[in-house]
C-alpha positions in Angstrom: 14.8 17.6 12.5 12.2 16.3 10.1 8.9 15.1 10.8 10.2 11.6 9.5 12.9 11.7 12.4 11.0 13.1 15.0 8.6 10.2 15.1 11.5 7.6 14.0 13.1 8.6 17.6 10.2 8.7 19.4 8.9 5.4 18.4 12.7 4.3 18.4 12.4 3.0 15.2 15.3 0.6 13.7 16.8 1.5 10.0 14.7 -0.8 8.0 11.2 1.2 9.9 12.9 4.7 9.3 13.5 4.2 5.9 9.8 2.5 5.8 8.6 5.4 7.3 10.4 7.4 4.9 9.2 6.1 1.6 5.4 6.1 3.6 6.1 9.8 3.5 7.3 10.4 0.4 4.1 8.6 -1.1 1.9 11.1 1.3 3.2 14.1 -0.3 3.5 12.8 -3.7 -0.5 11.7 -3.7 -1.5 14.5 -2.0 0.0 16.8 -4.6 -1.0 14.7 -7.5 -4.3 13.7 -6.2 -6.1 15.0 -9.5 -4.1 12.8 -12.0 -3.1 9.6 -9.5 -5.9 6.9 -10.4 -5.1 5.2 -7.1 -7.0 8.3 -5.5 -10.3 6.8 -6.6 -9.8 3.6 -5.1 -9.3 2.6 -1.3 -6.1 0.7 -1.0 -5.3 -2.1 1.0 -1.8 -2.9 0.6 0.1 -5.7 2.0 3.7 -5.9 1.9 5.8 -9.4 1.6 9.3 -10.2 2.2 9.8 -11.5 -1.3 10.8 -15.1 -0.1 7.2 -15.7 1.6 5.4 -14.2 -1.5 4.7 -18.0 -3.1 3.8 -19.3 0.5 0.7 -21.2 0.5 -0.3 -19.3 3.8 0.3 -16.0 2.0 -1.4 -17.1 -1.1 -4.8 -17.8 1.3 -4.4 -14.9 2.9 -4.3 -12.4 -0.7 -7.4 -14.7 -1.5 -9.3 -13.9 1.0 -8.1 -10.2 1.5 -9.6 -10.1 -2.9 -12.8 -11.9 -1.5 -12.7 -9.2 1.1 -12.2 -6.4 -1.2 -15.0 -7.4 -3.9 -17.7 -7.4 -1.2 -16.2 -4.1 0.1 -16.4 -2.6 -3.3 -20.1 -3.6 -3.5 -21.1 -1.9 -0.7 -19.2 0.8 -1.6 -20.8 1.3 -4.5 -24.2 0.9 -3.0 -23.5 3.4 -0.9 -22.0 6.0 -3.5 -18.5 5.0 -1.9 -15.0 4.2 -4.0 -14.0 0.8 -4.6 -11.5 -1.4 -2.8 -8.4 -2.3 -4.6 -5.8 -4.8 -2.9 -2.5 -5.4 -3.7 0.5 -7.8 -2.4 3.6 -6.4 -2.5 7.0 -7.9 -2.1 9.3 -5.6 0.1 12.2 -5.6 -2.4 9.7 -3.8 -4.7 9.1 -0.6 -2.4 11.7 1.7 -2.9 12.7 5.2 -2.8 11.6 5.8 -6.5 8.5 3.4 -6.5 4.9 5.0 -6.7 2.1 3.9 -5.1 0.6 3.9 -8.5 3.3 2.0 -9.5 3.0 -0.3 -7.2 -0.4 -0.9 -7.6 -0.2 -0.9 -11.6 2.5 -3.7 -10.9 0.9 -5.8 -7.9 -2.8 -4.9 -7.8 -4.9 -7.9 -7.8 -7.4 -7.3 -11.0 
């Protein structure tokens, strides 16, 4: 039994989390062996996944404006403080697949 499935049937997950948890997996190993070369690794990330039909909601839209706000004043004191910046990025949920990247992602969602 994988690691993947040992915590999917502990925390009883349904299919959609499994293969969530998955892909969250797969991006682990993936940055972890190409932590040298992956640009993402100097950044902090705060991701925020959006079932595609909510990503033009005016609630949503508020929300990614204030999590860049957020991010920006992060990324000052960060950088104050000899730290890495903040990058924040809203993903919609029919973009995170088996094959996507976090870099990927992030090349393709990030805010700027």
């Amino acid at each position: 039994m994988s690691h993947v499935d040992a915590i999917s049937a502990r925390l009883s997950l349904r299919p959609p989390q499994h293969d969530s948890l998955e892909i969250l997996s797969r991006v682990a190993e993936l940055i972890s062996l190409e932590k040298g070369s992956d640009s993402a690794a100097d950044a902090k990330i705060l991701c925020e996944p959006k079932r595609s039909s909510e990503m033009d909601d005016e609630i949503v839209r508020l929300k990614s404006a204030a999590a860049i706000e957020w991010c920006r004043y992060a990324t000052e004191h960060e950088r104050r403080n000899q730290g890495k910046p903040w990058r924040y990025a809203l993903i919609p949920n029919d973009a995170i697949t088996s094959t996507a990247t976090l870099l990927g992602l992030l090349n393709q969602f990030a805010a700027p």
